[in-house]
C-alpha positions as a printed NumPy array, in Angstrom:
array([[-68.853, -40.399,  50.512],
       [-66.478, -39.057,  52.583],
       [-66.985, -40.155,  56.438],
       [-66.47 , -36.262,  57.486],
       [-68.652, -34.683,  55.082],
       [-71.517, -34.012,  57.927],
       [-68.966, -31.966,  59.394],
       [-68.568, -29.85 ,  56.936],
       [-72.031, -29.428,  56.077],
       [-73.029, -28.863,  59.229],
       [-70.389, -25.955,  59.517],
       [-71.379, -24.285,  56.288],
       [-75.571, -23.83 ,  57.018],
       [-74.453, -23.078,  60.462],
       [-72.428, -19.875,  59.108],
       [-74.774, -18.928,  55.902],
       [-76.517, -15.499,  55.84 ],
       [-78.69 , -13.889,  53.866],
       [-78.16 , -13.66 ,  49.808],
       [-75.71 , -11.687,  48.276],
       [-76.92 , -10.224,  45.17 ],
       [-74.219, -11.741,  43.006],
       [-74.011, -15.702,  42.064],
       [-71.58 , -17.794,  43.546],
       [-68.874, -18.953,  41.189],
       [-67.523, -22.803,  42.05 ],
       [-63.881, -22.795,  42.209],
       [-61.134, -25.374,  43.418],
       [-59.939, -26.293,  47.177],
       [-56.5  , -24.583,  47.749],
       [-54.973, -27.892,  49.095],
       [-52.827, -30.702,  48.647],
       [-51.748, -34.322,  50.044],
       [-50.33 , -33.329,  52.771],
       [-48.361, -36.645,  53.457],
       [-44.972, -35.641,  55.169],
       [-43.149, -37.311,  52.309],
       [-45.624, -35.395,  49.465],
       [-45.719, -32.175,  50.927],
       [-42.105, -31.087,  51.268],
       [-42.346, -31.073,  47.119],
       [-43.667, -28.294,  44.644],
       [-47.088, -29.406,  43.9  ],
       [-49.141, -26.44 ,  43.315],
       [-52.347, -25.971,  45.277],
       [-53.428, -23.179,  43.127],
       [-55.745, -24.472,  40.311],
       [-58.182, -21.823,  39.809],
       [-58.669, -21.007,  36.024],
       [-58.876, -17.464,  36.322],
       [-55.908, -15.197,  36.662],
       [-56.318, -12.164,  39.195],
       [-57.336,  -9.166,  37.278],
       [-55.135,  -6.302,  36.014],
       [-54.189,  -4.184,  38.908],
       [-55.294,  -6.277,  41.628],
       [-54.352,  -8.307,  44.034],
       [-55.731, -11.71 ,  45.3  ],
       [-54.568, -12.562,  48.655],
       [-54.966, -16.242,  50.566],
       [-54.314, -17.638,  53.876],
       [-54.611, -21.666,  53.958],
       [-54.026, -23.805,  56.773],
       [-54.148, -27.67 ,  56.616],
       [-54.258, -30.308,  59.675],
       [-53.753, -33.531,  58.548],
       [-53.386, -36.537,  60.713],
       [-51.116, -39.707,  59.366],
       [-51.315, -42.825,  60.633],
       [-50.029, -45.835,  58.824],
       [-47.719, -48.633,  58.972],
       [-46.382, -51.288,  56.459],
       [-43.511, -53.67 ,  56.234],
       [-42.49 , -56.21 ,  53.978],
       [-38.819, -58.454,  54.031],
       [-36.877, -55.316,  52.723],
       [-38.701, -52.649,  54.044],
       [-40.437, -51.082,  56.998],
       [-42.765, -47.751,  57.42 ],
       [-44.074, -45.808,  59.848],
       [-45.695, -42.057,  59.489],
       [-47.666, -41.43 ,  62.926],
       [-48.239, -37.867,  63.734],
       [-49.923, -34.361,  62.706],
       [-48.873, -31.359,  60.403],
       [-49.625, -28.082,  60.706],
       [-49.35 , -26.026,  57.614],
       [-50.104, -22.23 ,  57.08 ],
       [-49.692, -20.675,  53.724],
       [-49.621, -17.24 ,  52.589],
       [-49.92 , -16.446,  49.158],
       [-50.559, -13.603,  46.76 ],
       [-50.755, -13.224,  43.049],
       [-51.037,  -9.677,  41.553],
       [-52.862,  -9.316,  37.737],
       [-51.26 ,  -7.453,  35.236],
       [-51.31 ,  -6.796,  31.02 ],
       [-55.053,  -8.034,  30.999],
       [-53.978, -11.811,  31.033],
       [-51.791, -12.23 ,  33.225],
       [-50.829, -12.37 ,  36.899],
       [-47.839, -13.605,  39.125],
       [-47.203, -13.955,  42.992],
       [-45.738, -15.952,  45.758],
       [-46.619, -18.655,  48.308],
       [-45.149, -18.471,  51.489],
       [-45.32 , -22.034,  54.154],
       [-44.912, -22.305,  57.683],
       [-45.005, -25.696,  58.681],
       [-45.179, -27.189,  62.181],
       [-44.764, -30.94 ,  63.048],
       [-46.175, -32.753,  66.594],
       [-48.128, -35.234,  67.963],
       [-51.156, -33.122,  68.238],
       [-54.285, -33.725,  69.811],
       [-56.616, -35.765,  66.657],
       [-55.727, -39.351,  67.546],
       [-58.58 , -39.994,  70.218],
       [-61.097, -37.795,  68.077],
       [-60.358, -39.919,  65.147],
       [-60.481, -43.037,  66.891],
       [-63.808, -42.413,  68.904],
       [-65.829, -40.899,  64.726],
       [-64.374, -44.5  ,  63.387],
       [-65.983, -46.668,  66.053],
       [-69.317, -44.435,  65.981],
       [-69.47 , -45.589,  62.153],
       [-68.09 , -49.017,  62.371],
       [-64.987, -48.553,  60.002],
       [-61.823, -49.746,  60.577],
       [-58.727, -48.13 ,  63.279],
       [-56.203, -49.662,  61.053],
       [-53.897, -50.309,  64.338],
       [-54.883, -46.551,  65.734],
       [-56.034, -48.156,  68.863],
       [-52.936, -50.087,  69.653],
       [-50.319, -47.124,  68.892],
       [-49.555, -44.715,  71.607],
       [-51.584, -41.246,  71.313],
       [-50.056, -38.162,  70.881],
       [-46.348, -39.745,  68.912],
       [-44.766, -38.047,  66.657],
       [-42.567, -40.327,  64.447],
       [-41.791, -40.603,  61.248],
       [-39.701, -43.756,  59.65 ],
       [-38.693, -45.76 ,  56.899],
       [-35.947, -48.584,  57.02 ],
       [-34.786, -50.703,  53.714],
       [-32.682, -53.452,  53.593],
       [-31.526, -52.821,  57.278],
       [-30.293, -49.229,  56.756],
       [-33.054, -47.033,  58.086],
       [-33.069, -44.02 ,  55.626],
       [-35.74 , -41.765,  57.426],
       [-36.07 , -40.891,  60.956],
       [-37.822, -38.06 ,  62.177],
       [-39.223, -38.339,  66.146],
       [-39.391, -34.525,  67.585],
       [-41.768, -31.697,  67.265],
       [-40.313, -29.102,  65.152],
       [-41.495, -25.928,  63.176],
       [-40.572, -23.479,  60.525],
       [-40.402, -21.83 ,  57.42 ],
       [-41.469, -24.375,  54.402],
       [-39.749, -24.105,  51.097],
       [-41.551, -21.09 ,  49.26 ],
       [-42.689, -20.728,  46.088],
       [-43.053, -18.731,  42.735],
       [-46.123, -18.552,  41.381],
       [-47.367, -16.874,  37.26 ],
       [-50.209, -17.321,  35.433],
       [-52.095, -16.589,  32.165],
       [-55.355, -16.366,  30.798],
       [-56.182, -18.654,  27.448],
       [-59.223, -18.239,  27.103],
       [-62.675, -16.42 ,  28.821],
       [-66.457, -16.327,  27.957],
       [-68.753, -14.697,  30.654],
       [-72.741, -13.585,  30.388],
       [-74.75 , -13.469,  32.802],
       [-76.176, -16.92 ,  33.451],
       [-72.312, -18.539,  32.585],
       [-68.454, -18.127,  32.776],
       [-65.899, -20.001,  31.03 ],
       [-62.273, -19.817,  31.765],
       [-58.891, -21.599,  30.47 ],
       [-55.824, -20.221,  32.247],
       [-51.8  , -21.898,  31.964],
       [-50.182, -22.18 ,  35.496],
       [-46.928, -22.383,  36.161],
       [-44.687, -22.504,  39.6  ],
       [-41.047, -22.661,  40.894],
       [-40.579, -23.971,  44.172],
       [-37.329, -23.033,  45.96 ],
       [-35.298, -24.797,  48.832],
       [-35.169, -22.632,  51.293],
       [-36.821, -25.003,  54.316],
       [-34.932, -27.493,  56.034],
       [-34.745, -30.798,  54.875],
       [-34.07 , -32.589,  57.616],
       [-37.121, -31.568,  59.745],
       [-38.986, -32.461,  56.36 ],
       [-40.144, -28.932,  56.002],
       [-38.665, -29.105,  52.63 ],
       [-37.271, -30.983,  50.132],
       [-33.933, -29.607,  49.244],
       [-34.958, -29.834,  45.309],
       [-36.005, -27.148,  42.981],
       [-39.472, -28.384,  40.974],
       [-40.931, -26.537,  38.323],
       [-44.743, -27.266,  37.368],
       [-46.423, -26.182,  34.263],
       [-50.282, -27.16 ,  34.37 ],
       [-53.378, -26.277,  32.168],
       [-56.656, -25.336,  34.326],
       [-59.875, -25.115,  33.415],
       [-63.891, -24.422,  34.97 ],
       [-67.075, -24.241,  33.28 ],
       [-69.956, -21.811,  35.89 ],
       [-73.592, -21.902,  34.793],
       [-76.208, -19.909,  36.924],
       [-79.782, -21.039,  36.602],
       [-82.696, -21.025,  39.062],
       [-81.419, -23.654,  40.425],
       [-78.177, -21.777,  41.712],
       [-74.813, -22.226,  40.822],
       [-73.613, -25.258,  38.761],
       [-69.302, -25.551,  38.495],
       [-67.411, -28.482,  37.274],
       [-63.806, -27.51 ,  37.321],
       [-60.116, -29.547,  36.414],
       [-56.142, -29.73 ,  35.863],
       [-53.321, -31.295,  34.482],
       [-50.189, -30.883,  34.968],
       [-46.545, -31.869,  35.548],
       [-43.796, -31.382,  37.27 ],
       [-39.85 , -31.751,  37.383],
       [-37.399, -31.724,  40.14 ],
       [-33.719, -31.966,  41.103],
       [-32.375, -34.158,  43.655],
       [-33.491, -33.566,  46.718],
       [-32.378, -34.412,  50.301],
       [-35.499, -36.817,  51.485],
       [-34.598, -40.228,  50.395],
       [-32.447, -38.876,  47.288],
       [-31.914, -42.612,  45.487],
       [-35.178, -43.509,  45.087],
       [-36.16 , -39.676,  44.291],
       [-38.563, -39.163,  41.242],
       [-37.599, -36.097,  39.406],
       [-40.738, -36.233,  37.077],
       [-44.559, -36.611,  38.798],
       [-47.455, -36.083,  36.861],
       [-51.064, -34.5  ,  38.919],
       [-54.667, -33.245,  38.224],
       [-57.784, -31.626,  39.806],
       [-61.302, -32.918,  39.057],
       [-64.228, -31.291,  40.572],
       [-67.702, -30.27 ,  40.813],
       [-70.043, -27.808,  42.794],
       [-73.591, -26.83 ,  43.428],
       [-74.182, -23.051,  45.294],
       [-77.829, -23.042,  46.095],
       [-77.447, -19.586,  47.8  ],
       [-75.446, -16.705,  46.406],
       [-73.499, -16.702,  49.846],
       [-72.715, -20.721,  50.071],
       [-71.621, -23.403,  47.874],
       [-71.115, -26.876,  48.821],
       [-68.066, -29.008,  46.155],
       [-66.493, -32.446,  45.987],
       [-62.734, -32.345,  44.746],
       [-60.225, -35.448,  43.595],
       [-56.647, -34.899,  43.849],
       [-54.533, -37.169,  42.087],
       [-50.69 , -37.351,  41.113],
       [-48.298, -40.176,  40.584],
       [-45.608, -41.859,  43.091],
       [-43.089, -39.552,  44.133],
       [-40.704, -42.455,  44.967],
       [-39.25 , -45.358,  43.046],
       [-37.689, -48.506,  44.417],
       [-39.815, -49.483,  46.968],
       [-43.026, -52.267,  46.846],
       [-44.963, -49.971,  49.819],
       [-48.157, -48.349,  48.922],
       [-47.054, -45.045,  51.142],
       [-43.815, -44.903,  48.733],
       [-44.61 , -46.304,  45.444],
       [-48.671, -45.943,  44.779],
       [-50.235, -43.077,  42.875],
       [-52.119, -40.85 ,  45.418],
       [-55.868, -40.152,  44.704],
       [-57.826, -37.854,  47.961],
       [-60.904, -36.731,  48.228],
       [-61.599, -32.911,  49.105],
       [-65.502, -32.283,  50.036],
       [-66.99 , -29.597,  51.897],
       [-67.717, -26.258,  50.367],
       [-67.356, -21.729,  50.703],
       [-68.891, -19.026,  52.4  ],
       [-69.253, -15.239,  50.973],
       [-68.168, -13.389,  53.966],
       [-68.706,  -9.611,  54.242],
       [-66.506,  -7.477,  52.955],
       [-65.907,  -9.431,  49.968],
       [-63.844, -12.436,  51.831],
       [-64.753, -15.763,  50.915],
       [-64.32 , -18.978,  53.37 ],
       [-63.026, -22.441,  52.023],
       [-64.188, -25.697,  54.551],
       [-63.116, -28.96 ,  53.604],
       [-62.119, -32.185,  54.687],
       [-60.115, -34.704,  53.267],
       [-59.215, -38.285,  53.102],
       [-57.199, -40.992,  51.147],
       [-59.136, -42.491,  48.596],
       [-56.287, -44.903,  47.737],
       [-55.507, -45.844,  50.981],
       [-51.971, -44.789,  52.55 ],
       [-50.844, -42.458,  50.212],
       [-52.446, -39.324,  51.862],
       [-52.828, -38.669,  55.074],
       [-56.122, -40.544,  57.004],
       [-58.022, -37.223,  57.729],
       [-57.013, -33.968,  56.845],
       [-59.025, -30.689,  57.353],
       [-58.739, -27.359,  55.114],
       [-59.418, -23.439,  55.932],
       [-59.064, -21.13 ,  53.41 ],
       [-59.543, -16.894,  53.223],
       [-59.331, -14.844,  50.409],
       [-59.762, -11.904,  49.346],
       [-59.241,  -9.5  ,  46.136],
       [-57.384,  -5.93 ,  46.624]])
């Protein structure tokens, strides 16, 4: 179980009110790996298999703190990703023709040293797991390396923020069954991610990716509450980019598997695994070469005036290729 979950628990009873009148649908985290290496590509954190409905307007802001800390070296090569990132999203997808909808996600990213390192240090001795060398680096650094055969090939050692590489978002609707005690949904997502943030502050990836994934939930309200399982598959292609072009993937496949309980109309509490394969090639290190898998737990709050609140936190199930803690806000709200 994720070593944060409490956290998150704690934060969600904490905020509950009374019932709404309405069942809680379970739907997906808004989030990615938020690795500085990962995140400067197209992978779409919107999995939700229900496209916004005709004539309105579904708007999101999303911000993710993650925390890296890892470091690997072998005869040929040498890593190091120590620091924090700051990302806030704005997106908005507008429905249209009955199945349909299409929109826009918007990053501003922010880089530092931040302020996590002696947080994350004291929660692992409290529990007896491992620092992985956390105790021996210097608090508060910001660096970000990677050196291969003697030619170091990433260096990035200064705070920096900015616009993030923005993206295009469309969707349609494949399928839909609701009653009242279920609803069904199949939708086809698809995304274009532009270059427009800078490269060399790794705020972007100087490629162009396209995704096309299929998404899918399955709600069932019983006396029990709310019952989701939810998933997606998809892929996506790129052009060469600017962040380590020669050992560059241009193909990466990725998926969403989750499940959720709401015992209140107002609250829901949901475990999420994000997966997708290596984004690099050519290299023997787990940060570079291994498939990611992270787990997403926490859960949403109903908020009034229709707003709902996503709480999660996040960690690297395989170990190295996500960041070592990352936590996830989420509003949203329908126009």
């Amino acid at each position: 179980m994720n070593r944060m979950l409490p956290v998150s628990l704690l934060l969600l009873l904490a905020m509950a009110g009374p019932a709404a009148a309405e069942d809680m649908e379970i739907t997906p985290f808004r989030t990615v790996n938020q690795s500085p290496l990962v995140q400067i590509f197209g992978l779409p954190p919107q999995s939700e298999a229900t496209v916004a409905p005709s004539g309105k307007t579904v708007v999101s802001l999303v911000q993710d703190v993650a925390s890296d800390y890892t470091v690997s070296s072998t005869s040929r090569e040498q890593i190091h990703l120590d620091g924090e990132s700051y990302r806030w999203t704005l997106a908005a997808r507008h429905g249209f023709g009955g199945r349909f909808d299409a929109g826009f996600e918007i990053p501003y990213v922010l880089y530092g040293g931040g302020f996590l390192d002696s947080f994350i240090i004291e929660w692992h001795k409290f529990f007896g797991l491992p620092q992985g060398g956390r105790t021996s680096a210097p608090k508060g650094r910001l660096l970000f390396s990677y050196t291969k055969d003697g030619v170091q090939k990433l260096k990035m050692d200064h705070a920096d923020s900015g616009l993030g590489d923005i993206s295009l978002t469309g969707g349609m609707q494949l399928y839909e069954a609701r009653d009242g005690e279920s609803h069904d949904s199949l939708a086809l997502r698809a995304s274009l991610k532009l270059p427009s943030g800078d490269s060399n502050s790794l705020r972007g990836s100087g490629s162009t990716d396209a995704t096309l994934a299929l998404c899918g939930s399955m709600n069932n309200f019983t006396e029990w509450g709310s019952l989701g399982v939810f998933g997606s598959l998809g892929g996506m292609a790129m052009s060469d980019g600017d962040v380590l072009r020669d050992q560059q993937q241009h193909l990466v496949g990725f998926g969403t598997v989750g499940l959720g309980w709401g015992p209140w109309s107002r609250v829901s509490f949901k475990f999420q695994l994000n997966a997708h394969t290596a984004f690099y090639r050519g290299s023997t290190l787990d940060e570079l070469s291994k498939p990611s898998l992270m787990l997403v737990s926490g859960g949403a709050i109903k908020l009034p005036g229709d707003y709902r609140l996503d709480i999660g936190v996040s960690e690297d199930v395989a170990v190295a290729t996500a960041p070592d803690v990352a936590f996830h806000l989420g509003v949203s709200k329908q126009f």
